[in-house]
N, C-alpha and C positions, 0 to 999 in steps of 0.2 A: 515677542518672537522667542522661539527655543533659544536658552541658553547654550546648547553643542551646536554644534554645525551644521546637523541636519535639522530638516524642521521636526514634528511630531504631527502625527497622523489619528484621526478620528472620525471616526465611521457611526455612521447609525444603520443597523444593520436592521430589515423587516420580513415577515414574510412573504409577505403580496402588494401587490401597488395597493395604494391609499391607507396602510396604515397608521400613516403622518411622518415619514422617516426626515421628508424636506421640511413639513411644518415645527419639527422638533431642529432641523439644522438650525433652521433662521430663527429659531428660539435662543437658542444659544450663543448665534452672532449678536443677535439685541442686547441679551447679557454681557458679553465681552466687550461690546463699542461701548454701551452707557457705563464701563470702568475704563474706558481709555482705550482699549486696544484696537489699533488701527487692523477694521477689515472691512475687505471686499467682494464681491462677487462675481466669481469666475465664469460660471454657469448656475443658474437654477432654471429646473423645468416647473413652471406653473401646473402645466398642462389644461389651463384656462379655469382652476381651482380659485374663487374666489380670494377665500377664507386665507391662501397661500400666498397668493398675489400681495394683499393686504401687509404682510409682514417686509415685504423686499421695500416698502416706502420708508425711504429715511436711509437706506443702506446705498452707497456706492458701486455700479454694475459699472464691471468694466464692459467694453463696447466690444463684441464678438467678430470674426474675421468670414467672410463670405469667402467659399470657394464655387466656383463653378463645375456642376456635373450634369452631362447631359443635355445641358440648356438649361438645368433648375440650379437654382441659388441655395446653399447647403450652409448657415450658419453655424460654428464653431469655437468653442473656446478660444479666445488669442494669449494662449502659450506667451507668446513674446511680450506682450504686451503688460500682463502679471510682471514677470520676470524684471522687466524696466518699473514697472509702480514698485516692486518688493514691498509687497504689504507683509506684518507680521500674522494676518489670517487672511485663509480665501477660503472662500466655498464655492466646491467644487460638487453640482450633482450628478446624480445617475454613472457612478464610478465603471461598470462595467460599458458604457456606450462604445459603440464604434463609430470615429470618424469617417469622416465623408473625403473621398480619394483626395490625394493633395495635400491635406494635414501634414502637420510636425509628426504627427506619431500616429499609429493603424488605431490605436485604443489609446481611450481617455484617460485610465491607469497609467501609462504610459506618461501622458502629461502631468500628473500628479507625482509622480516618482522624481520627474525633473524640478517640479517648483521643491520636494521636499528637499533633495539632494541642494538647493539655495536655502535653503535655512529658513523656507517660509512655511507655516504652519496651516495644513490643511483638511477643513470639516469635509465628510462626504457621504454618501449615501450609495445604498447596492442591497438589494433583494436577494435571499436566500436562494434562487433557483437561480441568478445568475453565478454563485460560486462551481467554480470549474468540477471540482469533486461530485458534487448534487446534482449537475446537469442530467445527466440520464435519470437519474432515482426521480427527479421532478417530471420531468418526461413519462414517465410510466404512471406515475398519479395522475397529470392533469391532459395527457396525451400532447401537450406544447414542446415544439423544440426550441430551447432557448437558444440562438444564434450570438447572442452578445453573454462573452462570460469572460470573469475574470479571475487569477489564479489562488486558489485560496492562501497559496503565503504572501500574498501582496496585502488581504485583510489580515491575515496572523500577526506581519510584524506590525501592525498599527497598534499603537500606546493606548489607545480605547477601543473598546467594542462595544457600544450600547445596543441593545436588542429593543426597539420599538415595537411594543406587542399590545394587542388587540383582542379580542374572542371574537373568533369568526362572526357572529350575531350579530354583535355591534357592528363588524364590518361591514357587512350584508347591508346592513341600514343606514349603513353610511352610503353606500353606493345606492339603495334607491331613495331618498333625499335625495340626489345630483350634486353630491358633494366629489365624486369623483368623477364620470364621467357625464356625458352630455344623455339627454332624456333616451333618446333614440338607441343607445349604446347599452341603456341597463339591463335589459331583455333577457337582449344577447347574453352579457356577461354575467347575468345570475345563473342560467341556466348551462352554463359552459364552465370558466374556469373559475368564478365567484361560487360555486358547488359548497355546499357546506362540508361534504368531505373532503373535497381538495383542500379547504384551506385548514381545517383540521389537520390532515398529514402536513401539509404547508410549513401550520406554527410547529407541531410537535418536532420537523424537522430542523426548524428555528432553533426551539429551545436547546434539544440537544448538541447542536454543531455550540452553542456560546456553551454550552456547560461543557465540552471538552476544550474551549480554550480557558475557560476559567481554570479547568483542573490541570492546563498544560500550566497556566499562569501559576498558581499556586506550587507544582512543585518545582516548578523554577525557583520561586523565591526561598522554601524550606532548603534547598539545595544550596544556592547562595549564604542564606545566613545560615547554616551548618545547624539545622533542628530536624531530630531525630525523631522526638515525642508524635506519639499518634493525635490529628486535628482532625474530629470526627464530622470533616467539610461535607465527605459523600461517603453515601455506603460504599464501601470495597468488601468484596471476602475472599482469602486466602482458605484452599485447602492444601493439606501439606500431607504428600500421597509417598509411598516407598515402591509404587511399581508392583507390587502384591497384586494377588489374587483380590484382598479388600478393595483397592485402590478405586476399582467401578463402584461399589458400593458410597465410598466418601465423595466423590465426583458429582453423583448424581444426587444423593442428600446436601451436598453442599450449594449445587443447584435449584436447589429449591430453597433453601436458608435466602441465597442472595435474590430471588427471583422474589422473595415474599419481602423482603425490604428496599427490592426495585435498586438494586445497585450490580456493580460489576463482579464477577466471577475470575478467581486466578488460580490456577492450579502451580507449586511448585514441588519440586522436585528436590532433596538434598543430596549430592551425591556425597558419599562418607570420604571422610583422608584416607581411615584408614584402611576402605576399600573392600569393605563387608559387608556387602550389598544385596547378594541370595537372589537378585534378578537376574532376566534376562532380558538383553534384547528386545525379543519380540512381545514380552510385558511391557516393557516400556512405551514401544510404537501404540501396543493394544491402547494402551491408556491414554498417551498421545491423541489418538484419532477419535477416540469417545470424547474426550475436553476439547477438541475443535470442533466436535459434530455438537457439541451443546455450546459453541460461541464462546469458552471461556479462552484467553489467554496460557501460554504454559512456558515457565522457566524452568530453569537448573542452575543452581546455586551447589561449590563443593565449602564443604566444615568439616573441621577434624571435631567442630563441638553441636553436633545437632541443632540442640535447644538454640543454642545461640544463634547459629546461621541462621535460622528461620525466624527469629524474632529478627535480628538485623533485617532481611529481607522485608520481613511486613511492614517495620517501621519508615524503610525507605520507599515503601511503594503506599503509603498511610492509608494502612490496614487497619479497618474497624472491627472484622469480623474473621475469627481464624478458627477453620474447622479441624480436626482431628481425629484419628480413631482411637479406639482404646487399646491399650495395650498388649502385646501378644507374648508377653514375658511370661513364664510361671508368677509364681506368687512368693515362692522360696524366692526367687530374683532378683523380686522389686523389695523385699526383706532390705537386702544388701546396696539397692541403686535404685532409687526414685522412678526415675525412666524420666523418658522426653516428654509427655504429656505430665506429669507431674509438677517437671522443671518449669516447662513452656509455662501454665497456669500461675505459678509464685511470681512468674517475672514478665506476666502479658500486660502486664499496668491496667490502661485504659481501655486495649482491645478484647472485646468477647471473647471465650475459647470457649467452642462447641466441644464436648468429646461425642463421637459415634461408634455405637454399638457393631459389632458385626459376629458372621460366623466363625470368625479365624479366630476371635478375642478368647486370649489366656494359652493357645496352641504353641508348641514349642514354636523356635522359628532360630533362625541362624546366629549365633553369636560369635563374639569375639573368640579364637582359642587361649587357651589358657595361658600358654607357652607367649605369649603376646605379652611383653613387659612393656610396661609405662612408667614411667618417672614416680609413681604413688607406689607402682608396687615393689620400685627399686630401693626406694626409702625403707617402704616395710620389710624387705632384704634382710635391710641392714640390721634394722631395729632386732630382725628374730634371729640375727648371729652375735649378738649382746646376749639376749633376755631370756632365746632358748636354751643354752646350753645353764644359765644360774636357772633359772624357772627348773631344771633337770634336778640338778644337782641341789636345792630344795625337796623335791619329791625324793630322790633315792636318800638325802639326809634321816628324810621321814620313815624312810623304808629299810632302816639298814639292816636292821635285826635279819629281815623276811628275805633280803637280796643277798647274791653272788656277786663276785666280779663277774663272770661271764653275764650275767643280765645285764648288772650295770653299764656295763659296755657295749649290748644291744640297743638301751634304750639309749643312749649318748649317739650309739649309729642312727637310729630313729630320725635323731635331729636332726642330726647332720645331711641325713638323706632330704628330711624335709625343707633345710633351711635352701640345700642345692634344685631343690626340685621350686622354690618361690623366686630364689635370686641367680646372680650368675656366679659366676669363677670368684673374686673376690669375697662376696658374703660366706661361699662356702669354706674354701679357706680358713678364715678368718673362725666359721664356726667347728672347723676340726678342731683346729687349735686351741683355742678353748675346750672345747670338748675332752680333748686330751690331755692338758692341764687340769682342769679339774679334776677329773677321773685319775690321773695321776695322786695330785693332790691330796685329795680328799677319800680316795676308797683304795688305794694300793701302794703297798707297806714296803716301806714305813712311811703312815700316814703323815700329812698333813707337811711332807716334804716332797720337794720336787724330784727327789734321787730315784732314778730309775733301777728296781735291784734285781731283777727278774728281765731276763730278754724276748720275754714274752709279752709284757707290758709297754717294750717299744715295738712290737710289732703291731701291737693295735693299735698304738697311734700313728703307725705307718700307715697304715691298713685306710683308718680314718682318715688322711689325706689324700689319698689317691684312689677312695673311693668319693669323695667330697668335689675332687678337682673332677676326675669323669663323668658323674654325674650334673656336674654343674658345666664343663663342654657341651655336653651331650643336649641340655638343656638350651643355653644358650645357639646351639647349631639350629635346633628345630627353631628357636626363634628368630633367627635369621630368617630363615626359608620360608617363614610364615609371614615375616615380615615383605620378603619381596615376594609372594603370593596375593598379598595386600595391595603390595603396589603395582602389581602389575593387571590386579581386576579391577583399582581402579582407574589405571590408565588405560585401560579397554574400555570401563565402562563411558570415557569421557568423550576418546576416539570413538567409538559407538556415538556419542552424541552430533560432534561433531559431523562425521562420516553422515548419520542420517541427513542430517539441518543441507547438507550439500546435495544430498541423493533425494531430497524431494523438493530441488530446483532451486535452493536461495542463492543470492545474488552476494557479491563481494561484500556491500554495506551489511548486508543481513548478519552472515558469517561471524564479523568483525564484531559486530552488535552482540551475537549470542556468547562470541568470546570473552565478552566486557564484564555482562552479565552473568557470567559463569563463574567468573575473579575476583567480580566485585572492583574492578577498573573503573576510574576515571575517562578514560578514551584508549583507541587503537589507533594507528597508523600504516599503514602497507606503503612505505617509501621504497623507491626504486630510482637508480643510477643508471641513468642513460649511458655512461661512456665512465674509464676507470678516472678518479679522481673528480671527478663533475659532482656538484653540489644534487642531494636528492631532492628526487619531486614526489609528493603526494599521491599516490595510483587512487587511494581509497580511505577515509577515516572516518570513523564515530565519535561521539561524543566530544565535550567541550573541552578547546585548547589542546586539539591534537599534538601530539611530536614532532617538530619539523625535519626532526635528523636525530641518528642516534644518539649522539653525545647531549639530546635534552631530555632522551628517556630514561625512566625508574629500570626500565627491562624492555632488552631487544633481545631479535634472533634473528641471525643471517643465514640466508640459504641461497642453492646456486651462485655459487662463487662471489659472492658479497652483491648481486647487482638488485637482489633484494632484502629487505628489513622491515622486519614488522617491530614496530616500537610501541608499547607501554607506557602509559602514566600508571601508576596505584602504588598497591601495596610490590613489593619484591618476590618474587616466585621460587619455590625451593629447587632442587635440581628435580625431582621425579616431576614437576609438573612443567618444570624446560624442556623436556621431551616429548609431550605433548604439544606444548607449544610451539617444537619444530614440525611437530606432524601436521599441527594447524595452517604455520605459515608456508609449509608446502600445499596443503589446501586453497591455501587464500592464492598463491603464483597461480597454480593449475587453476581456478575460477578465473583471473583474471588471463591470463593467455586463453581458457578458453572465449572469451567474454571478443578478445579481438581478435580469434580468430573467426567468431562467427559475424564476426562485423567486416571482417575481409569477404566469410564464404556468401555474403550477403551481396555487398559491393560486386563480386565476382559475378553472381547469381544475378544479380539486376543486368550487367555488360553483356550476359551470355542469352538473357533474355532480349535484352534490347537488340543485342545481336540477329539474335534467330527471328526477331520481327520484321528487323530492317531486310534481311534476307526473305522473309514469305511474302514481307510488301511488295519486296522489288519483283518477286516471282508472281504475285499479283496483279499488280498495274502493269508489268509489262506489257501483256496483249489488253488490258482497258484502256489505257490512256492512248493506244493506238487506234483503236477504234473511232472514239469519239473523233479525235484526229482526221484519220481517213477520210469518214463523208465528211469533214467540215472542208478537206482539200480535193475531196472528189466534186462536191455541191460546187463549192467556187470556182474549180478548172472550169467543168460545165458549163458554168453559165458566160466564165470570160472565153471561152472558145469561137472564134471568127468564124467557123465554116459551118456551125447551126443556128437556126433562129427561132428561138423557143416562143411561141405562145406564151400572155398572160397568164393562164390558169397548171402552165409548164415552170413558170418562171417560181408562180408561185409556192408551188409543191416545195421546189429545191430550195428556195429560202426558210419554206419550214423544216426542212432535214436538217438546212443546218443549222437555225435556230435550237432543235432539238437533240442537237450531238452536241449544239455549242452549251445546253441545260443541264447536258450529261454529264457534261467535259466538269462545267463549275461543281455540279453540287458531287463528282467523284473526289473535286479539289478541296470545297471546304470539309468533307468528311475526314481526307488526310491531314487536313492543316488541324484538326477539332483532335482527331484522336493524337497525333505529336504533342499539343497543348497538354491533353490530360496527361498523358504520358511523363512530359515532364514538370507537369503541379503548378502551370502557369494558367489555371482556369481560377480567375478571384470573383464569385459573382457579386454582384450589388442586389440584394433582396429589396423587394421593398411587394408592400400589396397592389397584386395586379389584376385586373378582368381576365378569366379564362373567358370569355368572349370573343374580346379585344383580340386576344392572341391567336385562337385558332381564324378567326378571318384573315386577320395576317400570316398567315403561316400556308393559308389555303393560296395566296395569290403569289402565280408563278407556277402553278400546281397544273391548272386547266384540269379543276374536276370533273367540267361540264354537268355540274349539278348532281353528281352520285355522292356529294358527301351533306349528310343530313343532320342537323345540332337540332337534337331532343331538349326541352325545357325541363328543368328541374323538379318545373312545381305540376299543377294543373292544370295553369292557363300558359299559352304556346307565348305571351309576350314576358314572362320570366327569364331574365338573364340567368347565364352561369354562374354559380360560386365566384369568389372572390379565392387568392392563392398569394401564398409569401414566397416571392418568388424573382428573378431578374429575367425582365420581359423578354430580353434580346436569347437568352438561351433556352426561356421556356420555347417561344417562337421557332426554335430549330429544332427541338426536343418533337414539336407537333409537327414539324415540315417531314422531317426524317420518320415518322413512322406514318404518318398519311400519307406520303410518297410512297412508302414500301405496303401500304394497303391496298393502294391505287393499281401499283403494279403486279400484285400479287393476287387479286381482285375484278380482272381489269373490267368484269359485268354489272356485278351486284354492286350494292349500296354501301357505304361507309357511312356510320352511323359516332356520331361522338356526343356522349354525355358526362355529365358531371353531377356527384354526389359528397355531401359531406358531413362529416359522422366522425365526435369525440375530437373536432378541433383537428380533425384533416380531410381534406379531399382528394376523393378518388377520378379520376380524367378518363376514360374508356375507350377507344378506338375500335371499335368492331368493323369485322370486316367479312364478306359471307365466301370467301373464295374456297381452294382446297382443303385448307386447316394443312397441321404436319400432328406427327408425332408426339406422343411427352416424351420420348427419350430425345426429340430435337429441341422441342420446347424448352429444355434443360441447357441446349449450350445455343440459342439463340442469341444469347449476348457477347460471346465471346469473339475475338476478331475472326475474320475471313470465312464466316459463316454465310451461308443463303439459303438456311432453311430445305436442305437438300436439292436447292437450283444450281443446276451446273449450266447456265447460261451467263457467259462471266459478263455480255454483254449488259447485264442487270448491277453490276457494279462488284467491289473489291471483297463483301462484306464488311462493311466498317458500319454502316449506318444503324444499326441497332447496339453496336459497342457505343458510339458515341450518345447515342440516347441514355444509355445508363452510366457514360462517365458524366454526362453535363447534370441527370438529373441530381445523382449524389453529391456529385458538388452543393448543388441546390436542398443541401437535406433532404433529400425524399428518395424514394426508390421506383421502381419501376422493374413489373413482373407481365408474364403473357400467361392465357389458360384460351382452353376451348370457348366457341363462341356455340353458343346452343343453335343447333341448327345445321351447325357445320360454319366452319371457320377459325379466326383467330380471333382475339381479342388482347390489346397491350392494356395494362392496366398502368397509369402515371399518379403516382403517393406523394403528395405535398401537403407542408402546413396550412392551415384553413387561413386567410387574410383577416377576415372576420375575428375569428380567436385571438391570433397574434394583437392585433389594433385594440381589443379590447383588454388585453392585458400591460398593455404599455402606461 
């Protein structure tokens, strides 16, 4: 048994029946018993497989629990009975089954969840089309609708996922052998859902659902043990775009790099710190919407250090393949600074760097201004209020013969201008001063003394200082301005991100997720305080080890009056990007207040609906249910009346009026009790495969067709039955009562003709009928309540009986459409899964 407290879960996951998913369970129970470990079985389905059968000799079956349904006996896992053995293994198959009414639990998942939550450890088995996500996507390949499915994180968190895999071929040949199903069955099922291309899509959908848990699995653990390096597990390619005019260019070349090494596509984005970006906008979406229209993924990541951000980015998302363009620097440029593509390449280790050619490459393109100091160029400030004014005062040494003081003193201005125009107030300063000692110094007399003998020699060093200070203000001012020009495009460009991610529809989780990823976060949290001083609760969180409250995050920010808090784990956020982050977390309130208040306008919208129904019913059955009423108290006054004495063939008549108000009265009743049901989602059917024979004979009595309804045979010979249907007998039955009733009556001459076809693993039900036909603009809202097909004879009923034909059929999976009947009339057309398909895919 697992050592914690929960048990541990393992799955043999396949594409189609018979791959061997049970034959490999019970492989692996033999292996575990012959080393000791006590296990059992919970369920296995043979399915009358020899080969399979064979393996469960020697194993322990625990004894399964009958429930009773319908009169048939329904064996089922006994839940409780495991529970009291506490075996430390059970096997558990066919994970996605649904129980049979009465059960501990609707679904057999369900029971499995329970034995693990006891610490017992359980094998099991589940086919790729019953995972909940794949259900439709399977459906359109093999036309099956799978009715039993189970939630794909219920196989995600299982500790194993082995893929039992096959090549269709072999399979194919395993199924005719009769290794899978019985001789009679093969036919069918080669020809239907054993398709060599269904079960091609089948595996290819196999493989790839286990290679995204695999690659979920892997970067869970890189994450855990804190490894950065690229493990060239799966092709990935990062292309890393600036929003440019190139940007389609890299996109679409970088799609086809990854398309030819059959791997994943990801576009990222860097936004800059310091906000030097030359986009716009609707560049940005442009590029957006071409990397979603080509399937890639797209981030935004913010770096004050390009190269770097983006290499952190690919390492964390273990990128193999990183695209690029070339540079659009001049050449004098890249003289002086390598660039991003230069850097990115010295330091991409293991991962490819593609560079890509394009039209823009070498074209000026937006830089930094000048006036924009950095810590490197503060330094060199300093260095050339040293080095410029001796480096001067060398050259005029050299020059003395050939020089004035008035030059001299121009070119010391030189400096000083330049050293003002590189650094700020300080450096300049500093290189007056200098400046003016020297030249003092060393060229005005009496030399090589500090004595100032001339008052014109302190005016230029006046002069030098206060043109040294202004210029270096002046300088310093513009770099301010430029500085919060920087900050403020890039907090537009962020808001911009933001602002979109919310204006094409994401959801709170989504929002919080793009914030994560945008910071380079550990997690988010949207806590909110019901009442003042109340411990906060959780509205919405990403990522692992959310914030429970403020005081356990790295960075929060409160908005509307403290009762919400979005809190951070990571790195610490500077002040210009806290402001952004209040604009988010008023993003994130406004999605969630929107979120409940459309959960109110919903609630509201159903009451108002449910409203206006109960009101059109009650304006509807008013004068029906009277009706029927009347003759059934008119018929019986009648006849108990003392003072006439009706003849036999008088007597008779009035007990069939009221036999037939009392037929009207019922099926007006069960249509309103049918359409409540659906109404409030209490229709649960029980599928199981049924004779569309069976059913419409039943469905005809009670009807008194007097012979106008006529069942066409399928095939050529008239003793062919109908199709077989997956389907729950008691609602198909009313499904056919309810529209051969309203063919009967809307028909009341011609023939009602009913056949059945079936095609791709569904059949089609037909009710024709040769009477007036309607409209396609009625045709269109024939199923909606209170309809009669433009019969304003309310004594025909409330309109409900074709509403409830297509609530009961889609309960039932299938649907149910009307078109013209050739010839003149209607014709209802009834869409269920084929019996036949379904049984042969079990």
């Amino acid at each position: 048994m697992s050592t914690v407290g929960r048990g541990e879960l393992r799955i043999y996951l396949g594409a189609a029946p018979g791959v061997g998913k049970t034959f490999a369970m019970l492989g692996e129970a033999t292996r575990r018993r012959s080393r000791g470990a006590d296990v059992v079985v919970g369920v296995v389905e043979t399915h009358g497989r020899r080969h399979t059968a064979a393996l469960l000799e020697g194993l322990e079956v625990v004894p399964r629990r009958c429930h009773s349904h319908r009169g048939v006996e329904l064996a089922e896992m006994d839940t409780d009975a495991i529970l009291l053995r506490r075996p430390e293994v059970v096997l558990v198959d066919e994970l996605a089954h649904t129980n049979a009414p009465g059960a501990r639990h609707a679904k057999r998942w369900q029971d499995v969840e329970e034995l693990l939550a006891a610490g017992i450890d359980v094998i099991s088995t589940v086919n790729v089309q019953h995972l909940e996500s794949l259900n439709d996507v399977v459906r359109d390949i093999t036309g099956v609708v799978q009715q039993e499915t189970v939630p794909d994180e219920v196989v995600r968190r299982a500790q194993q996922v082995e893929l039992v895999d096959i090549t269709p071929e072999a399979l194919r040949r395993r199924l005719s052998h009769g290794n899978i199903y019985r001789a009679e069955q093969v036919d069918a099922a080669l020809g239907n859902y054993f398709r060599p291309g269904n079960l091609t899509a089948l595996r290819e959908i196999a493989l790839l659902w286990v290679a995204d848990q695999v690659d979920l699995a892997l970067a869970r653990y890189r994450s855990d043990h804190h490894i950065t390096s690229t493990w060239e597990a799966r092709e990935r390619t990062l292309v890393s775009v600036t929003g440019g005019p190139e940007s389609e260019t890299l996109i679409r070349r970088a799609k086809r790099i990854a398309a030819r090494v059959g791997g994943e596509l990801v576009v990222v984005h860097v936004v800059r710190g310091d906000g030097v970006a030359g986009v716009t906008p609707s560049d940005l979406m442009r590029m957006r919407r071409l990397a979603e229209g080509l399937g890639a993924a797209v981030h935004n990541v913010v770096g004050d250090d390009v190269p770097a951000a983006l290499l952190e980015f690919a390492r964390s998302i273990n990128t193999t393949q990183l695209v690029l363009g070339t540079s659009r620097r001049s050449r004098w440029a890249r003289v002086f600074d390598e660039g991003v593509a230069a850097r990115v390449i010295r330091e991409s280790g293991p991962i490819d760097v593609h560079l890509v050619t394009h039209d823009l490459a070498d074209s000026r393109r937006l830089r930094t201004p000048a006036v924009g100091r950095t810590r490197r160029r503060a330094v060199l400030a300093w260095l050339a209020a040293l080095l410029a004014p001796a480096a001067a005062t060398g050259l005029l040494a050299l020059l003395d013969r050939f020089t004035s003081l008035n030059s001299q003193g121009v070119l010391y201005f030189v400096v000083v201008l330049g050293v003002a125009l590189l650094g700020g107030v300080g450096p300049a300063v500093l290189a007056a001063v200098l400046s003016g000692g020297l030249l003092n110094f060393f060229f005005t007399a009496p030399r090589y003394s500090l004595t100032i003998a001339q008052p014109d020699n302190l005016i230029t060093l006046v002069v030098l200082m206060l043109v040294a200070v202004a210029v270096a203000m002046l300088v310093d001012t513009a770099a301010n301005r430029a500085r919060d020009a920087r900050t403020a495009a890039r907090e537009a460009e962020l808001l911009t991100l933001f602002a979109s991610h919310v204006l094409r529809g994401a959801d709170l989780p989504a929002l919080l997720g793009r914030l994560v990823e945008v910071y380079g976060h550990r997690s988010a949290a949207l806590l909110r305080r019901p009442a003042p001083g109340a411990a906060p609760v959780v509205a919405a969180a990403v990522g692992p080890d959310p914030a429970p409250s403020a005081e356990e995050a790295d960075t929060c920010c409160e908005v509307a009056d403290g009762e919400f808090v979005l809190a951070l784990r990571g790195p610490a956020l500077s002040a210009r990007d806290r402001r952004v982050l209040r604009a988010v977390t008023y993003q994130s309130v406004g999605l969630l207040r929107q979120t409940e208040l459309a959960d109110e306008a919903a609630g509201a919208r159903a009451v108002a609906e449910g409203d206006r129904l109960r009101r059109a019913l009650l304006s509807a059955v008013s004068h029906d249910l009277r009706t029927p009423l009347a003759s059934i108290k008119a018929g019986v006054s009648t006849l108990r009346s003392p003072d006439v004495v009706f003849s036999p063939g008088d007597t008779a008549e009035l007990l069939t009026d009221v036999e037939d108000a009392t037929d009207h009265l019922t099926t007006l009743v069960d249509n309103l009790l049918d359409s409540s049901r659906l109404a409030a989602g209490a229709v649960h059917p029980q599928l199981q495969v049924v004779s569309c024979e069976e059913v419409v004979h039943r469905a005809l009595t009670g009807l008194h067709p007097a012979g106008r309804v006529v069942v066409q045979s399928p095939g050529d010979t008239p003793d062919e039955l109908l199709p077989t249907v997956l389907a729950d007998p008691g609602l198909l039955e009313r499904v056919l009562a309810n529209i051969l009733g309203n063919a009967l009556r809307h028909a009341p001459h011609g023939a009602i003709t009913v056949s059945a076809s079936e095609r791709a693993g569904r059949v089609e039900i037909r009710v024709a009928d040769t009477g007036p036909g309607v409209s396609q603009e009625a045709i269109g809202h024939a199923f909606e309540p209170f309809q009669r097909l433009g019969d304003t004879d309310t004594s025909t009923g409330v309109g409900l009986g074709l509403t409830v034909v297509r609530g009961l059929t889609e309960a039932m999976g299938g649907s149910v459409g009307a078109e013209d009947t050739p010839g003149g009339g209607l014709t209802l057309v009834v869409d269920l899964p084929s019996g036949a398909t379904v049984g042969a895919a079990r």
